[in-house]
Structures are given as C-alpha cells and as structure tokens.
BANU-151031 format. One line per field, with one value per residue (C-alpha): residue number from 1; x, y, z. Coordinates in steps of 0.5 Angstrom, whole numbers, padded with zeros to 4 digits. Layout:
% BANU-151031
seq (NUM; ...) .
x (X; ...) .
y (Y; ...) .
z (Z; ...) .
***
This chain:
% BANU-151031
seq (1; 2; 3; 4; 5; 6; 7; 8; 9; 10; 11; 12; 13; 14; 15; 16; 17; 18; 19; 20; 21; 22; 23; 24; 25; 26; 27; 28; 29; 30; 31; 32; 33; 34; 35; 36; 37; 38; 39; 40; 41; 42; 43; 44; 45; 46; 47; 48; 49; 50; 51; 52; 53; 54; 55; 56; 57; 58; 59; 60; 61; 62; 63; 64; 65; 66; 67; 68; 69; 70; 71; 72; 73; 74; 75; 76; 77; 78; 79; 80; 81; 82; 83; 84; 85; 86; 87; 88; 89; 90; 91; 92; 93; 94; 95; 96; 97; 98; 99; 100; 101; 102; 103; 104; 105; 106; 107; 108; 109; 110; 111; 112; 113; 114; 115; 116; 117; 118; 119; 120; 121; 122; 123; 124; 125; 126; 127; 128; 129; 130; 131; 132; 133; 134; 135; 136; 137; 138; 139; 140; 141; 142; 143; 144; 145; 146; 147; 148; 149; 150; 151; 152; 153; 154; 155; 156; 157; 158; 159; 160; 161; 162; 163; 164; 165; 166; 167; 168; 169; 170; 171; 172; 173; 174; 175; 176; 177; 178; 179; 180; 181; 182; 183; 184; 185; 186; 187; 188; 189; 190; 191; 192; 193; 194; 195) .
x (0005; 0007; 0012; 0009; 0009; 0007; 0006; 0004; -0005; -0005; -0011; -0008; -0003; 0002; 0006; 0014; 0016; 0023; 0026; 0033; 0038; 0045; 0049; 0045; 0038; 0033; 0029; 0023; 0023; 0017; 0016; 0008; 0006; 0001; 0001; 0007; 0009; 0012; 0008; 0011; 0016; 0018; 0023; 0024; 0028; 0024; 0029; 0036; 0032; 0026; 0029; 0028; 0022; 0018; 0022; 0018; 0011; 0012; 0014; 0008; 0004; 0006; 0007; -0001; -0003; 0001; -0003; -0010; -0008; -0007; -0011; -0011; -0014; -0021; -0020; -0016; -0018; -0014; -0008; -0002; 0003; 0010; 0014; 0021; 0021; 0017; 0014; 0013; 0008; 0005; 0002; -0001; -0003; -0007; -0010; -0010; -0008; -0002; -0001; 0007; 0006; -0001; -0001; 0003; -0003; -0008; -0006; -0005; -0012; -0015; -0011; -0015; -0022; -0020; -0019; -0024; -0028; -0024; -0029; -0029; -0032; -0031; -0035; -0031; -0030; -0025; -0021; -0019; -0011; -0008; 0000; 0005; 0012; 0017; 0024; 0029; 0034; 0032; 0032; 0024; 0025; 0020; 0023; 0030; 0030; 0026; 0032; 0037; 0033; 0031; 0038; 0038; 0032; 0036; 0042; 0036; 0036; 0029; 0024; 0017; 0012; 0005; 0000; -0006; -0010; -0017; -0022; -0027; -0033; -0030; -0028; -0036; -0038; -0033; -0036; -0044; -0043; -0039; -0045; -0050; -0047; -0047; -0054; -0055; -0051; -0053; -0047; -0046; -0041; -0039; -0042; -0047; -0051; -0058; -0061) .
y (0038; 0038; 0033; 0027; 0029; 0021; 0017; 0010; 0009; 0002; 0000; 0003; 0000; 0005; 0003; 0007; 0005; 0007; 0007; 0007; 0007; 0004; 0003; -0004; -0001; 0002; -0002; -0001; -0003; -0003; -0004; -0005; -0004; -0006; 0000; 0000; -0008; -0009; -0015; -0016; -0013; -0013; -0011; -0011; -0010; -0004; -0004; -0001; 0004; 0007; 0014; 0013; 0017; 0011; 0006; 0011; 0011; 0004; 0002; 0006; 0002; -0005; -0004; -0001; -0008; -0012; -0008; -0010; -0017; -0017; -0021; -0015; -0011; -0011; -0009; -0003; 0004; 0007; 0006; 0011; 0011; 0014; 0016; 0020; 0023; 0029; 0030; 0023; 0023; 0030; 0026; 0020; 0024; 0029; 0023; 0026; 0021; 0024; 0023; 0021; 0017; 0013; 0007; 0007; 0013; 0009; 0002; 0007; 0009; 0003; 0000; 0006; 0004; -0003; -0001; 0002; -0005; -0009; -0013; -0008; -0011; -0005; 0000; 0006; 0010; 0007; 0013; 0013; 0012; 0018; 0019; 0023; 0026; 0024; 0027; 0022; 0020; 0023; 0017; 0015; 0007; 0004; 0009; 0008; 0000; 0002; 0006; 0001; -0005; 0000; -0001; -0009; -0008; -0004; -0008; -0015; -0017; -0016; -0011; -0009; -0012; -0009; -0015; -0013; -0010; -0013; -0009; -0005; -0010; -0016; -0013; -0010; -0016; -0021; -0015; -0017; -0025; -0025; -0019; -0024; -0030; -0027; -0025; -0033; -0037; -0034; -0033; -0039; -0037; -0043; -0038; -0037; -0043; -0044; -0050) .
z (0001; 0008; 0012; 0016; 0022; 0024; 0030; 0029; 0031; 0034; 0028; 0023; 0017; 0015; 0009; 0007; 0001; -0003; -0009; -0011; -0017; -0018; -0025; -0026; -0025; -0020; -0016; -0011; -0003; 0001; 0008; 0012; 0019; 0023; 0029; 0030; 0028; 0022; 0018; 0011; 0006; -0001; -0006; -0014; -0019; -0023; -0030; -0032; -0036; -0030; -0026; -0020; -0019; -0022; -0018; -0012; -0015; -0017; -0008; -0006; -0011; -0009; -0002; -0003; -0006; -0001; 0005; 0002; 0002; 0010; 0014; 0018; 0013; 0015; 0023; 0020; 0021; 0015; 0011; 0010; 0006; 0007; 0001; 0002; -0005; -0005; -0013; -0012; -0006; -0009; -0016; -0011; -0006; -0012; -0014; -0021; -0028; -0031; -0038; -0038; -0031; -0033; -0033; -0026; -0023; -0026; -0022; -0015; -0016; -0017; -0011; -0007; -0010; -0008; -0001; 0000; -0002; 0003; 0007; 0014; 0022; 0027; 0028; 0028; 0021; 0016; 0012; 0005; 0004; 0006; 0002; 0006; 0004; 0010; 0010; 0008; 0012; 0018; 0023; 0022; 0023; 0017; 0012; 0013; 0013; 0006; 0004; 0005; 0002; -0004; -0006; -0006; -0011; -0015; -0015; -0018; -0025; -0028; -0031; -0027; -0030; -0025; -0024; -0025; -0019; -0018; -0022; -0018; -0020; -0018; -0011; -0011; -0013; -0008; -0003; -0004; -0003; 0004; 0005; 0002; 0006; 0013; 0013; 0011; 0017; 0023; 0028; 0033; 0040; 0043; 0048; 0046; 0042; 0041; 0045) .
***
C-alpha cells in the first residue's frame, strides 16, 4: 500500500485514527473532518490485553461510525480513512475478513456497507470509503492530534465493547422510507409557493 499523499477536498470527510499502548492498556483516538474543519473527536480505552494493532482497527472503525452519523454525511462526496499503522490500513483497506481479526473486519466492513446507504443529495458521484496508511509523526495535523490523544485512550480503564453497526436491511429499509416520503411531500420554497 502506498503512503497518503493527502490534501483535504472541500466535500470530503477524512478521518485519522490511532492507536496506542501504555502499561495500563491500549487505547484508540480518532479525529473527523469535514475538508479541512475538524467536526468531531473520540477516544476509548481498548482493554489491558489488546495489542496495538487492534486498538488501530478498532480507532478506524469508531471514527467510521462516527463519520456516518454526521449531519454532513449526505452532502459528502467521499470518506477517507487515515491510519499511521501500515498492516493495519492494508487489512482494511483489502476488505477481506480475516480469521483472527473477525469480529473487528466484520464491523469495518458493514460500517462500509452502511455508507454506502447513507441518504446522499448532491448530484456529484459519491465514492466508496477509501483507507490509506499515512506515515506516522510526520507532521500531518489530523494524525498527529490522533497520536497524542490515542495515548489518553490507552491510559483509560475499561474494556472495548463495539455497539452494534446498523444491519445493512435496516439502513436500506430506513433509505426507501425517506425516499418514499419525499416522492409524497411535495418541495415548498418560501420562494417558490404555489398559490
């Protein structure tokens, strides 16, 4: 996988994530932007048994559902997903479960689907989450924040315990009711009123 050479799109929602492992536990940091505007932000402690490695999918993945459930959302043209941690970026980046790692591809995956589902307005193509390794510590804003709050993660008490994603039915399901509602009411402007 080739390094992020990356630049903020004014439409695009970008989110770094970060992982990190101190003697009380790994923990997971994720930062969202919208361009170039950070709009929201997450820590969590991961557990005192998870390796770094997972605390990463686990950042990627949180940031993921986090990104989804932004009002901005439906007037994005993409979502990108930044990780420092190269094996980690590669294994979402294919796509492809892995027997070990299940449970955490699995919940990546499905977040994917459920993008792909969220109601969208512009006219323009909307892409497919993108994930992209960038290199660590070199002076990248979103992922530097990400690498020292990934630390306060760490340092929190707790266990990682994922919610559950919305199934791929409901989020279709909740898709063809806004659809089916807005073919219903027809559009007023405050312009634009009949008379």
């Amino acid at each position: 996988m080739n390094k992020a050479v990356y630049a903020p799109a004014p439409l695009r929602i970008t989110v770094y994530s970060d992982g990190s492992r101190t003697s009380q536990g790994a923990g997971y940091w994720f930062v969202v932007y919208y361009g170039s505007i950070p709009i929201t932000q997450g820590y969590r402690s991961a557990g005192s048994r998870t390796e770094v490695y997972d605390a990463e999918i686990m950042g990627a993945a949180e940031g993921l559902r986090a990104a989804i459930n932004l009002s901005c959302a439906s007037y994005s043209t993409g979502l990108v997903i930044l990780l420092d941690n190269l094996a980690a970026a590669s294994l979402l980046a294919d796509g492809r479960p892995m027997p070990h790692r299940r449970e955490l591809t699995d919940l990546f995956q499905n977040l994917t689907t459920q993008w792909e589902y969220t109601p969208y307005i512009l006219s323009t193509p909307r892409t497919p989450v993108e994930v992209r390794w960038v290199p660590g510590h070199s002076g990248i804003v979103g992922n530097e924040t990400a690498d020292e709050l990934a630390k306060k993660g760490a340092a929190l008490d707790g266990s990682y315990i994922p919610p559950p994603p919305h199934p791929t039915s409901d989020v279709k399901r909740s898709n063809r009711r806004a659809q089916q509602h807005a073919q219903r009411t027809p559009e007023t402007h405050p312009s634009h009123t009949r008379t």
